[in-house]
Kinemage of the C-alpha trace (Angstrom):
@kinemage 1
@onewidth
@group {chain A} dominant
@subgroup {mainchain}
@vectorlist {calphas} color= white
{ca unk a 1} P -6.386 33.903 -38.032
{ca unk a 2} L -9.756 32.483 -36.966
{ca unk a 3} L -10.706 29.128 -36.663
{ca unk a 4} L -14.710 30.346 -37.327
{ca unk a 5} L -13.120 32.536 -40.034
{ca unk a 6} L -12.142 29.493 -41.993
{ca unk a 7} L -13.439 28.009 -45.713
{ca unk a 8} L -13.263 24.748 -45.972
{ca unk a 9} L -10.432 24.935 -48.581
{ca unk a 10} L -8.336 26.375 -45.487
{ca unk a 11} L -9.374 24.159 -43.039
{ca unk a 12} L -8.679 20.614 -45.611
{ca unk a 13} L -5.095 23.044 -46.176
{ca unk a 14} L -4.181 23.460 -42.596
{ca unk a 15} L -5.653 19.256 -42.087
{ca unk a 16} L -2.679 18.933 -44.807
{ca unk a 17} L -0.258 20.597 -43.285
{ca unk a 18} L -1.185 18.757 -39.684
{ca unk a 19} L -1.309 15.199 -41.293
{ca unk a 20} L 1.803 15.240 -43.678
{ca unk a 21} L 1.543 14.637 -47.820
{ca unk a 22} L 1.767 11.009 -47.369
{ca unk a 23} L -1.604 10.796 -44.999
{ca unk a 24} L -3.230 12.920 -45.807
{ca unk a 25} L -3.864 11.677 -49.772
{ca unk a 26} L -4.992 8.997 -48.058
{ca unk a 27} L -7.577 10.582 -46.520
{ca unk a 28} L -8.213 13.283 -49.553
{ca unk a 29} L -8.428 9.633 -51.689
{ca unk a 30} L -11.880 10.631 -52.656
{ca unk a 31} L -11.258 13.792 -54.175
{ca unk a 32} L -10.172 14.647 -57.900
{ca unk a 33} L -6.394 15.564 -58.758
{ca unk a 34} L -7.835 19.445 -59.723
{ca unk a 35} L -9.075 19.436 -55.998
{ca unk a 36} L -5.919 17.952 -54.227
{ca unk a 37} L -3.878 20.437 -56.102
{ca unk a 38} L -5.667 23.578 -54.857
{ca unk a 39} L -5.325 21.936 -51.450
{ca unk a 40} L -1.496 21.593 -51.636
{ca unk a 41} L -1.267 25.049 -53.341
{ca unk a 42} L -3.610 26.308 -50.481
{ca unk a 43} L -1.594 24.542 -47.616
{ca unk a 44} L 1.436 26.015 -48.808
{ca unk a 45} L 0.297 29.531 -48.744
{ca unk a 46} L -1.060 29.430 -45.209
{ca unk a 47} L 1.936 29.907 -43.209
{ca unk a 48} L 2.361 30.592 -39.471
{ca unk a 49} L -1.452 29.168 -38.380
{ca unk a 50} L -1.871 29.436 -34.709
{ca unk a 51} L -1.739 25.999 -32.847
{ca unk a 52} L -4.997 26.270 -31.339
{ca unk a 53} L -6.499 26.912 -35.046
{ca unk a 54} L -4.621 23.400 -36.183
{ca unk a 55} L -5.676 21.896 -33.033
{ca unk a 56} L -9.487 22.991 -33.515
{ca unk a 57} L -9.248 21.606 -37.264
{ca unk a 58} L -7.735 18.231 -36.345
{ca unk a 59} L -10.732 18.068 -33.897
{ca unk a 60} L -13.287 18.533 -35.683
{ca unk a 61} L -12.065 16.106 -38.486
{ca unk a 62} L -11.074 13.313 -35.557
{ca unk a 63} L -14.957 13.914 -35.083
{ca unk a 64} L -16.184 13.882 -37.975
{ca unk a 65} L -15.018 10.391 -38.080
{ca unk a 66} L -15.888 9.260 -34.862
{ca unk a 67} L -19.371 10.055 -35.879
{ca unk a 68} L -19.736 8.137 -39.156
{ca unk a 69} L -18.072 5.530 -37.322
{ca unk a 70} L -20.227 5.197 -34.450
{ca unk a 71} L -23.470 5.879 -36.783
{ca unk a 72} L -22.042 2.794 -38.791
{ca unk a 73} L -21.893 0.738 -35.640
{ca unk a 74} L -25.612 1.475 -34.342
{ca unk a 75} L -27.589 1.732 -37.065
{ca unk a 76} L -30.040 4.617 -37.278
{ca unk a 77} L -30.082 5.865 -34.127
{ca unk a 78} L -31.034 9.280 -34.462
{ca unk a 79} L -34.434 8.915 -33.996
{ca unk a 80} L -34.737 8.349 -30.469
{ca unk a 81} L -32.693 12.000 -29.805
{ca unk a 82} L -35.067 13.967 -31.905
{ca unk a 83} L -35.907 15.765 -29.121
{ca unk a 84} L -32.331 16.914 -28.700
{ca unk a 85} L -33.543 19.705 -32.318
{ca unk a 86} L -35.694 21.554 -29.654
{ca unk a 87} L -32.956 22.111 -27.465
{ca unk a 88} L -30.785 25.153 -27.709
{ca unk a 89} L -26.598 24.553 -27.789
{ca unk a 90} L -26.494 25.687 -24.132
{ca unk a 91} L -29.336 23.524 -22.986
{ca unk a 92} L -28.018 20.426 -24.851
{ca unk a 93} L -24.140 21.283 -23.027
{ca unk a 94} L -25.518 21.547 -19.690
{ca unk a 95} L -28.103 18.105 -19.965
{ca unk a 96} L -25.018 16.159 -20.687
{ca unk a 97} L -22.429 17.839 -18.177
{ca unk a 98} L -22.844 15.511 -15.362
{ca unk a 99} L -23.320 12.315 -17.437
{ca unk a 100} L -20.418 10.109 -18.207
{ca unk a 101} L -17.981 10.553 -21.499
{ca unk a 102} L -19.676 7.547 -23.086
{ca unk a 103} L -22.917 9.597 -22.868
{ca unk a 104} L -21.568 12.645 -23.885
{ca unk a 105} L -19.717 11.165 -27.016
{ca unk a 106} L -23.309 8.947 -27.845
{ca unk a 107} L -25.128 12.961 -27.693
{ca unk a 108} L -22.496 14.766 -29.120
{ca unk a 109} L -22.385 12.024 -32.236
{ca unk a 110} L -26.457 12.798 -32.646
{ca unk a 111} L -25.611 16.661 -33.826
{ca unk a 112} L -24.502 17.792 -36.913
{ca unk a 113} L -21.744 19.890 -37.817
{ca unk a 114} L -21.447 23.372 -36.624
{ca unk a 115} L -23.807 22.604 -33.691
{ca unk a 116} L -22.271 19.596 -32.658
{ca unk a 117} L -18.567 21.627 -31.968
{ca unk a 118} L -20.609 24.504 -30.444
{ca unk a 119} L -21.422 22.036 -27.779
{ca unk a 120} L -18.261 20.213 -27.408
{ca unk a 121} L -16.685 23.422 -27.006
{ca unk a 122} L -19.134 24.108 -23.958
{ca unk a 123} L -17.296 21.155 -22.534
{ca unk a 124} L -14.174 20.893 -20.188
{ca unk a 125} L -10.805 20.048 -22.116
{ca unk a 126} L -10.693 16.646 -20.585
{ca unk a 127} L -14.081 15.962 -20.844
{ca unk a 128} L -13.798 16.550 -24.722
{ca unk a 129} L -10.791 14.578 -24.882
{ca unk a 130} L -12.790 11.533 -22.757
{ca unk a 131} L -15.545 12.154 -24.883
{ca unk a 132} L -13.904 11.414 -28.208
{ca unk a 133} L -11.876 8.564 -26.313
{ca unk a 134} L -15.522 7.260 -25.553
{ca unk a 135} L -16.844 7.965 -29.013
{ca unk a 136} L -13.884 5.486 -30.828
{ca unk a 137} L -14.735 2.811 -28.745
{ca unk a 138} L -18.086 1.584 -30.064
{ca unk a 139} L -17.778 -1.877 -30.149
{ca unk a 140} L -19.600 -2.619 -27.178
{ca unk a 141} L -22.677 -0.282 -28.616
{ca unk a 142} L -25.729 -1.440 -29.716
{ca unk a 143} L -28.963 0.210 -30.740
{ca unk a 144} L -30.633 -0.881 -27.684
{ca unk a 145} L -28.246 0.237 -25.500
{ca unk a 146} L -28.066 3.553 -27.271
{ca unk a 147} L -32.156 4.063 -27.043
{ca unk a 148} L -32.153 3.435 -23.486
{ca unk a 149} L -29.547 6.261 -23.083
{ca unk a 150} L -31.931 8.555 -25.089
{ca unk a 151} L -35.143 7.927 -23.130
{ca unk a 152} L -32.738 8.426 -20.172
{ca unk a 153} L -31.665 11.735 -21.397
{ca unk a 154} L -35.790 12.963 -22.647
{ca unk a 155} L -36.976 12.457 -19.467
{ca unk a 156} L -33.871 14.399 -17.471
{ca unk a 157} L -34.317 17.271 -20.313
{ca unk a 158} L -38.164 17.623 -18.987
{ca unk a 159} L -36.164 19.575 -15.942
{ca unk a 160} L -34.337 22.068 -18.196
{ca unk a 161} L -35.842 25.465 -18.041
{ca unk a 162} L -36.630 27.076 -21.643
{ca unk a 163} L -33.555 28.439 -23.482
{ca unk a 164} L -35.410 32.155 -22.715
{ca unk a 165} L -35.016 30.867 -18.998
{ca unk a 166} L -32.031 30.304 -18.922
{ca unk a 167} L -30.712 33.721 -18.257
{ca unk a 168} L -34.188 35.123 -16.558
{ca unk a 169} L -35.892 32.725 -13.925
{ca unk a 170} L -34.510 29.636 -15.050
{ca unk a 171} L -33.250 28.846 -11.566
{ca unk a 172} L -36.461 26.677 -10.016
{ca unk a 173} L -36.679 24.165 -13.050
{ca unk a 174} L -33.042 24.091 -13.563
{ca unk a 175} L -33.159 22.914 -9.860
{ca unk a 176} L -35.230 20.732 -10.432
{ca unk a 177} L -33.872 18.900 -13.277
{ca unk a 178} L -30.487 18.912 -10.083
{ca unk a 179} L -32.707 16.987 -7.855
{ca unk a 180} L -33.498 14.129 -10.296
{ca unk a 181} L -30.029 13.726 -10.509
{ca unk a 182} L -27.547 11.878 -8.298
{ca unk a 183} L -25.653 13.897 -5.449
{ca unk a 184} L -22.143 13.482 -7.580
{ca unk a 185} L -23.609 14.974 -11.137
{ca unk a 186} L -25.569 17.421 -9.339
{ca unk a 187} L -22.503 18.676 -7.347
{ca unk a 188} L -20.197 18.619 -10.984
{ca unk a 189} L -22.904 20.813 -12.614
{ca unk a 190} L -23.014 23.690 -9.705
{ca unk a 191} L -19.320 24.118 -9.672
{ca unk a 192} L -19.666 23.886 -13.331
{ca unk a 193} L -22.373 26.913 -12.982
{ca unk a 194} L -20.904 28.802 -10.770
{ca unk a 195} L -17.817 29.060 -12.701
{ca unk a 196} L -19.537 29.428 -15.952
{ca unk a 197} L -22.495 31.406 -15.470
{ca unk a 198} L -22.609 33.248 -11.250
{ca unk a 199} L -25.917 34.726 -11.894
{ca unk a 200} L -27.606 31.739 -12.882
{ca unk a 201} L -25.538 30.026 -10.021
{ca unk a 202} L -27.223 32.694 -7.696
{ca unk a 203} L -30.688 31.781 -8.951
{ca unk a 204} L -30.586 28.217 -8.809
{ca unk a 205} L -29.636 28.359 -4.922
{ca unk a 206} L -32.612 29.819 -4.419
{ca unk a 207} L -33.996 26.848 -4.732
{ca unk a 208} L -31.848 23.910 -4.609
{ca unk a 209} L -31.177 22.560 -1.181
{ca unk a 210} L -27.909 20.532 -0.719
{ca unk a 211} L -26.655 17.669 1.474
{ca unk a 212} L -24.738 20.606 3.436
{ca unk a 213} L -27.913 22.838 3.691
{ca unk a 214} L -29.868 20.048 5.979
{ca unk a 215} L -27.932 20.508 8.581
{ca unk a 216} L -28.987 24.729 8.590
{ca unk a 217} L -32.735 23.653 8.350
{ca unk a 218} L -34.782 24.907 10.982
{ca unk a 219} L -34.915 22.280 14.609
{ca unk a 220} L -38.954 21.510 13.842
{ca unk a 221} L -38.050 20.575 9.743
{ca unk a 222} L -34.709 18.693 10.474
{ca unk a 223} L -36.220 16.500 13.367
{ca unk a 224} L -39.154 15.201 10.603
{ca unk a 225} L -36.499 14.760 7.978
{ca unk a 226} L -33.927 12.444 10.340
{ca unk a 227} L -36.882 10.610 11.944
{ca unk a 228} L -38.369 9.539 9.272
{ca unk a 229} L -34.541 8.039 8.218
{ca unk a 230} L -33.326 4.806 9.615
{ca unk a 231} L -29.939 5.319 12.138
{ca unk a 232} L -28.031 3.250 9.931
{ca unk a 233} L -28.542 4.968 6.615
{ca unk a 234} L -28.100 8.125 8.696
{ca unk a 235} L -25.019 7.569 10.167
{ca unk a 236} L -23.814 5.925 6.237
{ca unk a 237} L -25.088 9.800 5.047
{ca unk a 238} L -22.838 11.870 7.661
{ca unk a 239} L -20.227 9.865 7.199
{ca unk a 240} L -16.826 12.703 6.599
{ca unk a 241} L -18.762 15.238 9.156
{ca unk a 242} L -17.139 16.627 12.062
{ca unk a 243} L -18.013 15.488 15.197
{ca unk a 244} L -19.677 18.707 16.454
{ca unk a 245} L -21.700 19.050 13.095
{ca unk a 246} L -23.123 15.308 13.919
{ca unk a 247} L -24.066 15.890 17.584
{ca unk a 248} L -25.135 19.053 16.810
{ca unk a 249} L -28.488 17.529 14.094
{ca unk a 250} L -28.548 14.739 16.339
{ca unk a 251} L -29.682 16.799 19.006
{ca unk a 252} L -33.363 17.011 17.247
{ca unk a 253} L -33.667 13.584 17.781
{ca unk a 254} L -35.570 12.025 20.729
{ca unk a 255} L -33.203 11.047 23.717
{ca unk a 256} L -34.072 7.146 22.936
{ca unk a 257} L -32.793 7.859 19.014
{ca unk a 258} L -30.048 9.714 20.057
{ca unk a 259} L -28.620 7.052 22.131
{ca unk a 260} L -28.929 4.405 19.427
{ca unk a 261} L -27.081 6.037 17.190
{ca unk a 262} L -23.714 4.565 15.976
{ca unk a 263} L -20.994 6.646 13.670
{ca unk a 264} L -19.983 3.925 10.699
{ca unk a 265} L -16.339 2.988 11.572
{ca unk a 266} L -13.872 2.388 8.516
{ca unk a 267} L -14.070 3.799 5.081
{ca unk a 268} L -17.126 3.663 2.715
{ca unk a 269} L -17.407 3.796 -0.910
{ca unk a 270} L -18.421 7.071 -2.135
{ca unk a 271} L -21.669 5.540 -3.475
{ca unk a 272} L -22.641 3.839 -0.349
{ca unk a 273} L -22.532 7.435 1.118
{ca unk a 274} L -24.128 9.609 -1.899
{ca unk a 275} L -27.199 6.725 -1.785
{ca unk a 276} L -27.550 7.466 2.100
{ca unk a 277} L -27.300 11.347 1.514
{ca unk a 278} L -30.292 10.893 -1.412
{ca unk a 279} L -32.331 9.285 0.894
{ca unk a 280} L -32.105 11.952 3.683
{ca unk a 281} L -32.526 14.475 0.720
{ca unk a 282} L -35.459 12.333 -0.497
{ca unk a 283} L -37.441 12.840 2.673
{ca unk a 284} L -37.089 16.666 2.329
{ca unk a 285} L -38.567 17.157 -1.328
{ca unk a 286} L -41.407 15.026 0.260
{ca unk a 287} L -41.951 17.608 2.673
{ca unk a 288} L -41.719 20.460 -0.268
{ca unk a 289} L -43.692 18.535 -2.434
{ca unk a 290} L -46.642 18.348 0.692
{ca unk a 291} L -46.383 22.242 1.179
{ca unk a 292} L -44.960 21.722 4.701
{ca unk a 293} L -41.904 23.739 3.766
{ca unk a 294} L -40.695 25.972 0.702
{ca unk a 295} L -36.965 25.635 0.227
{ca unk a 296} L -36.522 29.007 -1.247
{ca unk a 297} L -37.822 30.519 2.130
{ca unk a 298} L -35.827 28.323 4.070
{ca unk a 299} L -32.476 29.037 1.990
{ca unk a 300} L -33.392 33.070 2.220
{ca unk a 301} L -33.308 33.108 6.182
{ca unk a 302} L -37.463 33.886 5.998
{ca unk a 303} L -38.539 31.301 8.545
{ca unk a 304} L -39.746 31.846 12.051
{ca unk a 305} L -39.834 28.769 14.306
């Protein structure tokens, strides 16, 4: 048995068998006594259903809910994700991968029925299970607060490449869209990539430089990026490198630099460091953005000093 195989007499059946008589004519309270008895005929007749069929059923009704619920709470706020109906399934999954579950569950309530689960099902088990968490909690929402997470969202999905890119040169603007993101949510969505999809994975390293990849830039590129970075937000940045790794990029450095230079003793938060590593990684898009470098040559080995 199929869970995309199922009419919607089996699936309000198997939502019987999953919620018990008693329950479920409490949900089923709007239906006629014809229509509750083919259910309960129905129900009985469907013996042995997988769990993960039940399971997918009970989802999509616990989100069903959650919707009307949160649409109840915020008022029409559907508007402001219209752009969301040019996106394909796969383009909407991966805009929302890095954000938080409160995010995802405010996206995810904007879709409609079959295309809304298509999506959630492109998520991570726990990040659906956060999501619809996120999604019952809408007390603190308001329609502001959901408008400012759409323009958000329209200006990150600029970045996406075009759902016929995704498979076939995709890789620059999909790198792109990485580099207006923070260090954290871009790392999430490359291990996300590179589980789900190796070829694009392949693509997009082309030409997406991480934190990890300055330290492999040629002598002449690194010394402009690291002096034009202040020694205090430098040392913040390195902060968790070897020793050897350190000394090694600070060696670019005038002698004068080098000997000012102070490693940050004691822990940081891991946003004090991912701020420091954006503004190192800052200073190199300026230099791609000027012409004085191309990342894709300088990730391919095709440099000469």
């Amino acid at each position: 048995m199929e869970y995309t195989a199922l009419s919607g007499l089996d699936k309000s059946a198997i939502l019987f068998q999953v919620l018990g008589d008693g329950l479920a004519v409490t949900v089923f309270k709007e239906l006629s006594d014809t229509d509750l008895r083919k259910i309960r005929v129905r129900a009985r007749e469907l013996t042995s259903v997988p769990f993960k069929v039940k399971k997918a059923v009970l989802e999509e009704y616990y989100f069903s809910f959650l919707t009307e619920k949160f649409k109840e709470s915020t008022g029409d706020s559907r508007k402001p994700f219209a752009f969301l109906e040019k996106l394909s399934d796969e383009q909407v999954a991966y805009l929302i991968l890095a954000e938080s579950p409160t995010i995802m569950g405010i996206v995810l309530a904007q879709l409609e029925g079959e295309r809304q689960m298509k999506v959630y099902e492109r998520l991570d088990h726990d990040q659906r299970i956060e999501a619809l968490i996120e999604l019952g909690d809408t007390d603190a929402l308001n329609l502001e607060a959901v408008a400012t997470v759409a323009a958000d969202l329209q200006e990150k999905a600029r970045y996406l490449p075009k759902a016929s890119e995704f498979e076939r040169g995709g890789g620059e603007k999909l790198a792109g869209m990485l580099g207006q993101m923070t260090l954290e949510q871009a790392d999430l969505l490359m291990d996300k990539l590179s589980q789900d999809n190796p070829e694009l994975y392949k693509e997009v390293k082309r030409f997406y430089l991480t934190f990890d990849d300055v330290f492999q830039l040629p002598d002449t590129v690194l010394r402009d990026v690291l002096n034009a970075v202040d020694l205090d937000v430098l040392a913040r940045a390195v902060k968790g490198f070897d020793e050897e790794t350190v000394e090694q990029a600070l060696k670019v450095l005038p002698s004068k630099k080098q000997a000012m230079f102070e490693p940050v003793e004691g822990a940081l938060s891991k946003r004090e460091v991912g701020e420091a590593r954006r503004t190192v990684m800052e200073e190199v898009r300026k230099l791609q953005d000027s012409g004085e470098i191309n990342i894709a040559d300088i990730l391919s080995g095709e440099m000469v000093e």
